[in-house]
C-alpha positions in Angstrom: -16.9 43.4 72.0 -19.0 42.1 75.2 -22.5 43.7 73.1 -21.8 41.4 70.2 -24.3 38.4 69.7 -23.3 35.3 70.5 -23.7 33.6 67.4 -20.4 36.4 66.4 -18.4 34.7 68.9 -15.1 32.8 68.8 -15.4 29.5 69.6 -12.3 27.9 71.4 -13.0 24.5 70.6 -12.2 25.1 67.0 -9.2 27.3 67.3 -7.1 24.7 65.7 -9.7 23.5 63.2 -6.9 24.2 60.6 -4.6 22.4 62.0 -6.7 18.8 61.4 -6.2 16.5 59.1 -8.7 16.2 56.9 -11.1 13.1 58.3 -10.4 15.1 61.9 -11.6 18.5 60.2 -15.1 16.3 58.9 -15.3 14.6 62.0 -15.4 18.1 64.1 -17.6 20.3 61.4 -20.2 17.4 61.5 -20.1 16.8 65.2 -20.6 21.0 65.9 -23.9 20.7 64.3 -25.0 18.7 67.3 -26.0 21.8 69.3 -28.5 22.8 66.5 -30.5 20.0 67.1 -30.5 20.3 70.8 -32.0 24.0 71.2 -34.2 23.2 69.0 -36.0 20.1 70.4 -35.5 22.7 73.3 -38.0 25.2 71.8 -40.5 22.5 71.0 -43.4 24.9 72.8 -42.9 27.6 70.7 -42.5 25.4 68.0 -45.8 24.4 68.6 -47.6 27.5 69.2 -45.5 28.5 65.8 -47.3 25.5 63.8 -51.1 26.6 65.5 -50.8 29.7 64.4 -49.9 28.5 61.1 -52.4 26.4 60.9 -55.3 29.0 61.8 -53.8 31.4 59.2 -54.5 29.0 56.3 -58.2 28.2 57.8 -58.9 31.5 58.2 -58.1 32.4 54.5 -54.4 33.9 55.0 -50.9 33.2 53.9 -47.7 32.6 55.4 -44.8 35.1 54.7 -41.3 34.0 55.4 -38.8 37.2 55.2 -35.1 36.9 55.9 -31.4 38.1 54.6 -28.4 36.2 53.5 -28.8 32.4 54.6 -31.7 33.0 56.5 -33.9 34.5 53.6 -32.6 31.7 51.3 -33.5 28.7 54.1 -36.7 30.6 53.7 -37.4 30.3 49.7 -36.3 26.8 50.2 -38.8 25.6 52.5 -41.9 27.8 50.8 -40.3 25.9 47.4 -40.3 22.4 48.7 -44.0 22.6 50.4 -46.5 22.7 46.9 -44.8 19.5 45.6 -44.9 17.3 48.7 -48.0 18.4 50.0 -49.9 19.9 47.1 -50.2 23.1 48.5 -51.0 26.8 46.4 -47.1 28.2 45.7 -49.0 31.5 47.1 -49.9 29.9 50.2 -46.2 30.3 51.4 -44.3 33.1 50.4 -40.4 33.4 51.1 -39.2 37.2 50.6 -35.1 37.7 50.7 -33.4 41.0 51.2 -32.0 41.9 47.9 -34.6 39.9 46.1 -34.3 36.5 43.4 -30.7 37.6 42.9 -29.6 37.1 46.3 -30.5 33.1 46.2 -27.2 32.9 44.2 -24.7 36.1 45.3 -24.5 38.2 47.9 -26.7 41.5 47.6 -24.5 44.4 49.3 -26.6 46.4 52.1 -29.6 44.4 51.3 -29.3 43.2 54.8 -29.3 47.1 56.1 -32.2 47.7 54.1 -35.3 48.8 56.6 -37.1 50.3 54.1 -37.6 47.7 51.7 -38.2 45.4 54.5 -41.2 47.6 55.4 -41.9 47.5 51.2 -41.5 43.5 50.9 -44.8 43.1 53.5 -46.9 45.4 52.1 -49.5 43.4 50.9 -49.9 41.5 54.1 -52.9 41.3 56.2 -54.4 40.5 60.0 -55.2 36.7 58.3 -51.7 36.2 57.2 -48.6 35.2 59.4 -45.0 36.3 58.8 -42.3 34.6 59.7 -39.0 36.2 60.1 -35.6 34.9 60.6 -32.3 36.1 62.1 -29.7 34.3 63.2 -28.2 37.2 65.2 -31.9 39.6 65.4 -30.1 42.2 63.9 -31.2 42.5 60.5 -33.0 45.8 59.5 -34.7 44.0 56.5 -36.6 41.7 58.8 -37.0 44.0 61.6 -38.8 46.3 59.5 -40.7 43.6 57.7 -42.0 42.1 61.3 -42.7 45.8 62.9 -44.7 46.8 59.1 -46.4 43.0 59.4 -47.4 44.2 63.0 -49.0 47.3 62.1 -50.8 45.9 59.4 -52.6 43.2 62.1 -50.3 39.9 60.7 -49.7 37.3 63.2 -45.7 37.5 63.4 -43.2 34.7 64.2 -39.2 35.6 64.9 -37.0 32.7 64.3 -33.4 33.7 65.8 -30.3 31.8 67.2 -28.9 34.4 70.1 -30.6 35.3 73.1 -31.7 39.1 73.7 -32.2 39.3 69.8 -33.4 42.3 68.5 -36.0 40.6 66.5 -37.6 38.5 69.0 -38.9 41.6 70.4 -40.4 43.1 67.4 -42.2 39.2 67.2 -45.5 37.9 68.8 -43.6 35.1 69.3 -40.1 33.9 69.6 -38.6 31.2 68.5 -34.9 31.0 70.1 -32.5 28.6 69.1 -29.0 29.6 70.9 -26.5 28.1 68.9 -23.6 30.4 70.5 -20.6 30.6 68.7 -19.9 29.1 65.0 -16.8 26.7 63.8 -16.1 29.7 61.8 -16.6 32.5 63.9 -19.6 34.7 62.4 -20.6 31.9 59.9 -23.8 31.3 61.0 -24.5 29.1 57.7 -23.6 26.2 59.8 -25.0 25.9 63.1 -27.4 28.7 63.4 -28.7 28.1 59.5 -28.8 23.7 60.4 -31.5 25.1 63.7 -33.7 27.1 61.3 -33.8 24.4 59.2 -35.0 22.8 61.8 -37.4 24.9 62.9 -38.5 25.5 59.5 -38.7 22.4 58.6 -40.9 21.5 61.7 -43.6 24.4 61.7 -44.0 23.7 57.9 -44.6 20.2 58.4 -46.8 20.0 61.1 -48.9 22.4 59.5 -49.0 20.2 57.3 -49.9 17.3 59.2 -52.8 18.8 61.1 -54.2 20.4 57.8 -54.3 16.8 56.9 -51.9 17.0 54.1 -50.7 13.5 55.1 -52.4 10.4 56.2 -50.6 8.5 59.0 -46.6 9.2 57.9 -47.8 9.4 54.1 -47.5 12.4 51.8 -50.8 11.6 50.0 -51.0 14.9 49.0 -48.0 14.7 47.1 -48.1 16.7 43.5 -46.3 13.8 40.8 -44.2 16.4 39.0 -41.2 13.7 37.8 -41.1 9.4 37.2 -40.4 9.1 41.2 -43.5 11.1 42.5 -45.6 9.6 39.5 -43.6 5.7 41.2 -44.9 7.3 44.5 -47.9 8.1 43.9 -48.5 4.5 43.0 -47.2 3.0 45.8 -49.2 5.1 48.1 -52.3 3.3 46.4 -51.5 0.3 46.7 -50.1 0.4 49.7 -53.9 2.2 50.9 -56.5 1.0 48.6 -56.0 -2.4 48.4 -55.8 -4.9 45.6 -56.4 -2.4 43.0 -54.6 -1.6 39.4 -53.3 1.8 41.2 -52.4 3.2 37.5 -55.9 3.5 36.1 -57.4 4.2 39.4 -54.6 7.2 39.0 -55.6 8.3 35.9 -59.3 8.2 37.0 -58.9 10.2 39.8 -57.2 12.9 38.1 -53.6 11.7 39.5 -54.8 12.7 43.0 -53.7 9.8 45.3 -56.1 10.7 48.1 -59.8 10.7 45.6 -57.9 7.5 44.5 -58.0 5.7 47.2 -61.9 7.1 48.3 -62.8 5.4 45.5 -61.7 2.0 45.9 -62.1 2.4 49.2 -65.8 3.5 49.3 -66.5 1.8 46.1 -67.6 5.6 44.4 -66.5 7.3 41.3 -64.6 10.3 41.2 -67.2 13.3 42.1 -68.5 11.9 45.3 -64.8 10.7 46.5 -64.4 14.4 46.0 -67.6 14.9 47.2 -66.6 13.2 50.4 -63.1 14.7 50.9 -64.2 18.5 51.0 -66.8 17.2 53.5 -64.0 16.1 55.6 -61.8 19.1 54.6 -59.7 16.7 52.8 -58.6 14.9 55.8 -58.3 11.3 54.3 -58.4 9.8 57.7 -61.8 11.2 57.8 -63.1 9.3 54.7 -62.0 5.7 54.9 -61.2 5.3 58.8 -63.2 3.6 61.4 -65.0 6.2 63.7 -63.5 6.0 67.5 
């Protein structure tokens, strides 16, 4: 039993967790998510060296390829999902792959998990511009061990993202990304605090990607894509909140919806081509169009 992972530990703290009444029993599954956030502020450096390589991947041409089983594949589809809406971005330039394919977002896939060889298979197309990404609470997968090894071979930047120390996976990685969340509420459910740390981590590569690819401007999505009545709302705000006294409908709709060539426009009193014009000269960093130089 001593050469199980941690995160497949039992967790003494919660042997009575069925015991609770039932504002105790929220009270304690809330408050054991704590930890999560904790090692993973701790892994802030890797974080970071996570995000530049990231970063150089999508100058350089390349993609980013998530892969991961169970809740760590499907963390993975979720974040590649929510990144083209809120920051514009190609669908292709992140790409989640889960063990057991599409069908295992809603059900279990039996021995997807085990499955080296169509790990190997699901990276296939990658190349030495592209990072992958793997995540593993416990390291163990095959699915993502092979992808990572295969992503190797093939000259990919790779990235393990995994909750127990001595993980398998972080040595088939470049890098490392450890979050030890130890043992779960429910021992081996690593849905809750190992899946609330890759989140995190997730959450925070992505984003700061985003940020220094200047997909925002200050805290501001203005990159957003206005799919639905609340982005389209947005999308307004975000003008007028940035270009001034403007009517930030029709300067919408003469921009082509695109918030950022909006607000080059009223800003540098130009029509649409050269506020284009001016954003791929800055490589669409808004800050570079319409702030003060230092």
């Amino acid at each position: 039993m001593s050469d199980l992972p941690s995160t497949e530990a039992l967790d003494p703290a919660t042997a009575g967790i069925d015991r609770l009444d039932d504002v105790a029993l929220a009270r304690l599954l809330v408050e054991s998510q704590r930890i999560a956030f904790d090692v993973a502020a701790a892994a802030a450096s890797e974080i970071a060296q996570a995000t530049t390589l990231v970063v150089e991947a999508i100058e350089a041409g390349g993609r980013v390829v998530l892969v991961g089983a169970g809740t760590s594949g499907r963390l993975a589809v979720l974040d590649a999902a929510e990144l083209p809406p809120t920051f514009g971005v190609e669908p292709s330039l992140f790409d989640a792959r889960i063990a057991g394919g599409d069908a295992a977002l809603r059900r279990a896939v039996e021995g997807a998990e085990d499955d080296a060889r169509a790990g190997a298979r699901a990276v296939e197309d990658v190349c030495d511009r592209d990072v992958v990404i793997g995540i593993s609470a416990s390291g163990g997968a095959a699915f993502v061990r092979a992808a990572l090894q295969k992503a190797r071979e093939q000259g990919a930047r790779t990235v393990a993202i995994v909750n127990a120390r001595d993980a398998p996976l972080a040595a088939d990685a470049e890098l490392a990304i450890v979050a030890e969340t130890g043992a779960e509420p429910i021992q081996g459910s690593t849905r809750m605090r190992a899946g609330t740390a890759q989140k995190l981590v997730l959450n925070a590569i992505s984003t700061g990607a985003m940020i220094r690819l200047g997909k925002t401007y200050r805290n501001r999505m203005v990159d957003l894509v206005a799919t639905n009545a609340k982005l389209r709302a947005r999308s307004e705000r975000l003008v007028d909140d940035l270009a001034g006294d403007v009517d930030a409908r029709a300067l919408l709709d003469a921009a082509g919806g695109s918030v950022k060539v909006a607000v080059v426009m009223a800003r540098r009193g130009v029509d649409r081509s050269e506020a284009e014009r001016l954003l791929r000269a800055a490589s669409g960093r808004l800050a570079g169009v319409i702030d003060d130089p230092a």
